[in-house]
N, C-alpha and C positions, 0 to 999 in steps of 0.2 A: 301531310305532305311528305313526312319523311319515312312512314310505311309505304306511301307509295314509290318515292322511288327508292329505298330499298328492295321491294319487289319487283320494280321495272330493271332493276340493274344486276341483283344475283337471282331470283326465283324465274326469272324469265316469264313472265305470264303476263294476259292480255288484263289492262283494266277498264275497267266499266268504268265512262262517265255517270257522275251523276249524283246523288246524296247515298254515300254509302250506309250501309245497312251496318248492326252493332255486328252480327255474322262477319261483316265482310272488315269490319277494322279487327276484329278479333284475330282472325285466319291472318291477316296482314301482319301484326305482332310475331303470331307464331314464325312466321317464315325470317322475320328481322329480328328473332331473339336466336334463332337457332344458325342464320350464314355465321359463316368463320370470320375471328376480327382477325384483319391484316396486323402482320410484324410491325412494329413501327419504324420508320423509313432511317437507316443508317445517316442518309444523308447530313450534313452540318458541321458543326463545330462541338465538337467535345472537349475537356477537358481534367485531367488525371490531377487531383487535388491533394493536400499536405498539408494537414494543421490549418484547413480553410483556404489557403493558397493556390493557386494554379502552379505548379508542378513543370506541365507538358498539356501541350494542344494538339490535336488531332482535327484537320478540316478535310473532311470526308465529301465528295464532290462525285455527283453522277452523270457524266457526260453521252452524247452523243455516240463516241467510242469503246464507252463502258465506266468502270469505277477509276477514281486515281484519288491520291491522297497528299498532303502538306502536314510533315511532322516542324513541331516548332518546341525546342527544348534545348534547355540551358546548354553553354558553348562547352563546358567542363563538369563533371561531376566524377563521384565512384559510388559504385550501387553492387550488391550484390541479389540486386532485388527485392529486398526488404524494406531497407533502408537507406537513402540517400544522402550523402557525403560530400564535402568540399563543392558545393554547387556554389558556381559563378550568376553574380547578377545579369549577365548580357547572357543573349540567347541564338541559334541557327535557326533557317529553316533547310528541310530536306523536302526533296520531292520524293514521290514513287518511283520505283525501277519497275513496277507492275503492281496491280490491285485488281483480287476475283472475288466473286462472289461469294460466300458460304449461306448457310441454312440460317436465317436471320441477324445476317451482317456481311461485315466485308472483311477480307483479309488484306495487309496493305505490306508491302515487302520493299524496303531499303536498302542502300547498297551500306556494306561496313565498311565505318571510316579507318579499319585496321586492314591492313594491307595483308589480303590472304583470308581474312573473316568472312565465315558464313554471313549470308543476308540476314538483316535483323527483319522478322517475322512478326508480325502482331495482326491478331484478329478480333476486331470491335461486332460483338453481338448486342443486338439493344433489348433491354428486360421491360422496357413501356418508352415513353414518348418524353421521359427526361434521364433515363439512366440506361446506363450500358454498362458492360463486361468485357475488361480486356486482359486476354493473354497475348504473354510475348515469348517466343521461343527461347528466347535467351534464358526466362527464368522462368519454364513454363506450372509452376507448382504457384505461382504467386498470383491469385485471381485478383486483375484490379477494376476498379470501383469508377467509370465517367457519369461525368455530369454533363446534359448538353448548354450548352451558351448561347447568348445570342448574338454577343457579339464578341469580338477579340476582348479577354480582358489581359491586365495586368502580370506579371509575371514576377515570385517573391514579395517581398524581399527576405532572402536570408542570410542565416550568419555560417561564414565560412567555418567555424569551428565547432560546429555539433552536428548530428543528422536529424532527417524527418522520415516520418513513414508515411507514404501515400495509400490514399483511399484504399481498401481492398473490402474482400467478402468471403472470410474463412469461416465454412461451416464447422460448424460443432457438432462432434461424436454422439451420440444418442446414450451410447453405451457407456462411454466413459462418464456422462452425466450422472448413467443409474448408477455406477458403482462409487462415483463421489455421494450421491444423497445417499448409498447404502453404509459407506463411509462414515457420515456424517450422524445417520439417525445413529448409531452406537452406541456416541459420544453425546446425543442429547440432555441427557442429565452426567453429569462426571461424579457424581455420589450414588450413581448405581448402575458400574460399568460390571459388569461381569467378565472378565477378562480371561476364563477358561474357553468361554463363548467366541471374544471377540478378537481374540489373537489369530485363531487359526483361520476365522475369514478374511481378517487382514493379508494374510497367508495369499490366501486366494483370490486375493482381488490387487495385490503388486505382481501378482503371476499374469494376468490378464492386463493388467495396465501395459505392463511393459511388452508384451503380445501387440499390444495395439500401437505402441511407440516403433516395436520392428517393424513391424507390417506397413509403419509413415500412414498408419490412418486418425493420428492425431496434428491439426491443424492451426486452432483459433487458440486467441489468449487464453479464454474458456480452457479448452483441453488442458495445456497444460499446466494451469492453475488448479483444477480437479486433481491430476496424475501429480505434482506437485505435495499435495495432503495424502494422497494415497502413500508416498513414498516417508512422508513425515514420520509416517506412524510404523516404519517399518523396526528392524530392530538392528542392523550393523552400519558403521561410522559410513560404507559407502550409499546407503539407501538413504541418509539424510546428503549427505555432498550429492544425489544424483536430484533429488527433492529441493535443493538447492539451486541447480541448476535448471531445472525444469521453471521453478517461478521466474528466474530469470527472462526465461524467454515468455513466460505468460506476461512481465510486463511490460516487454518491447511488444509485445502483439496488441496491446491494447489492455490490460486489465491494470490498472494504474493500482488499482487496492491491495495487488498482491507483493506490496512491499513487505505486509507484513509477515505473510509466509516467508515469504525471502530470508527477511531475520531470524524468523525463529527456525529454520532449517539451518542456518549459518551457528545457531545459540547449538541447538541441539550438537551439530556435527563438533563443534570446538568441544565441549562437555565429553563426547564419546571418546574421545581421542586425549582426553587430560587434561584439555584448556579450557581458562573460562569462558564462560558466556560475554557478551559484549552488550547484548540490549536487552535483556533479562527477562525474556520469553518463556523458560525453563523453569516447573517449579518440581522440588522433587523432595518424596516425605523418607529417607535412610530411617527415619524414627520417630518420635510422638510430635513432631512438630515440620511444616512446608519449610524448605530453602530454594535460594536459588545458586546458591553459592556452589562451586565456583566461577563467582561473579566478579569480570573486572568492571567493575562501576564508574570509574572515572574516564574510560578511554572514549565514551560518548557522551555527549551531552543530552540534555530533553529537548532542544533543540532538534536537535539529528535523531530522536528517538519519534516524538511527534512526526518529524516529516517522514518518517518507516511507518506510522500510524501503529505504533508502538506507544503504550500509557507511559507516562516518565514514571519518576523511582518512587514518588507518594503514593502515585496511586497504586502501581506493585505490590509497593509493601500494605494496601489499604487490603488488597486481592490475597497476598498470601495470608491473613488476619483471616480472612473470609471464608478462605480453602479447610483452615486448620479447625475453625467451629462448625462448617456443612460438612465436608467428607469424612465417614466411616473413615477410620488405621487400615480396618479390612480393603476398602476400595481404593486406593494407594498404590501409584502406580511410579 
């Protein structure tokens, strides 16, 4: 029944009653494996989520008339697009000033509630039949992430005194990947680094990283948790403070692990510049024996060292024992 009428509705052809022939269900496959699947239909209820929360709703309605739309989001907040701020339990709704068409979605345009503001612009394209893609002009580098609903849900609840990030869908660099695992295999064994080898590729691979940070073709946590290590390993106090700040933002984007980078970019950069370390990430052999020193040791706890996903100070020093009987004096870096 359903090769038939797939054939009666896009192949256009006459069908024979009657007990079809294996021929004739075969040919009938062919023609309903190969019509085009339709876009899935913008129409409904979406919704832009946060830590599992609904965010903002989007009820996307196709009338008679053409498209029009109902934005429903919080009465207050501040965003710079990333992350959202001081968001208010009560919510608005807005209607459209106009909603058209685009290439597998709708564009839906509101008036700004700032007196003289361009219209706030967003266009929902659907990727299948529960998810979609929204950009907003306001912050058009930020791809977000809807879910459809079925029916109005809930809205928060949050705390006025921290931000969330909403859903998104930041691709990862290709390249910047290969040059973290080219990164990384160097460093596979550390008792047999050859570092006449591996400095001057390091060389050239902060030369390209950072190429690819001008250029703004690094995006996801990913990216800049790669470019992050890439800069670790450089050799002046500003390429650990730039490695430093790069983890930063690889853990607002989503890479919660790279707290630990964090630290030891922060361990390193204080060390170059004459201070000590703080979570004692740093291990370094001046002579026949590993230190970490200069280590201020009390200024963190293993508390605070744990949650950087940082060993506390037993197991370090279990790690420095470890460094001092496996690595070569020669390999000592």
């Amino acid at each position: 029944m359903f090769a038939v009428e797939c054939l009666v509705a896009r192949a256009k052809m006459p069908i024979v009653m009657g007990r079809p022939s294996m021929r004739h269900i075969f040919v009938l496959l062919l023609f309903c494996l190969a019509a085009p699947v339709a876009a899935a239909d913008p129409a409904g209820l979406w919704a832009l989520r946060a830590e599992g929360k609904t965010l903002m709703l989007f009820e996307v309605q196709r009338t008679a008339r053409g498209w029009r739309g109902v934005w429903t989001q919080p009465a207050h907040y501040t965003t710079d697009g990333d992350v959202f701020t001081g968001i208010e339990s009560t919510t608005k709704r807005q209607m459209t000033r106009e909603a058209h068409a685009v290439p597998k979605g709708v564009e839906l345009v509101f008036d700004n509630p700032w007196p003289g503001g361009a219209p706030n612009r967003l266009i929902i394209r659907t990727v299948n039949a529960t998810t979609a893609g929204m950009t907003w002009a306001a912050f058009a580098t930020t791809p977000y992430i809807l879910t459809r609903v079925k029916t109005r849900p809930g809205f928060g609840p949050w705390q006025v005194d921290r931000g969330y990030v909403p859903d998104t869908n930041r691709s990862t660099n290709v390249e910047m990947t290969g040059i973290f695992d080219a990164d990384q295999a160097a460093r596979a064994d550390p008792a047999s680094i050859d570092w006449k080898q591996v400095s001057p590729a390091d060389t050239v691979r902060r030369r390209r990283t950072q190429a690819l940070l001008d250029l703004g073709l690094l995006s996801s946590g990913d990216d800049f948790y790669h470019a992050a290590y890439v800069f670790q390993h450089g050799d002046a106090p500003d390429d650990f403070l730039k490695a430093h700040a790069l983890a930063v933002i690889a853990i607002a984007r989503g890479r919660r692990d790279a707290t630990w980078i964090a630290a030891a970019t922060l361990d390193r950069y204080l060390q170059q510049i004459g201070q000590p370390q703080i979570y004692g990430t740093q291990f370094n052999r001046p002579g026949t024996q590993f230190t970490q020193d200069p280590y201020n040791r009390a200024l963190l706890s293993d508390t605070v060292r744990r949650a950087s996903h940082v060993p506390p100070l037993a197991d370090q020093e279990r790690q420095r024992h470890d460094w001092d009987s496996r690595i070569p004096l020669t390999k000592a870096r």
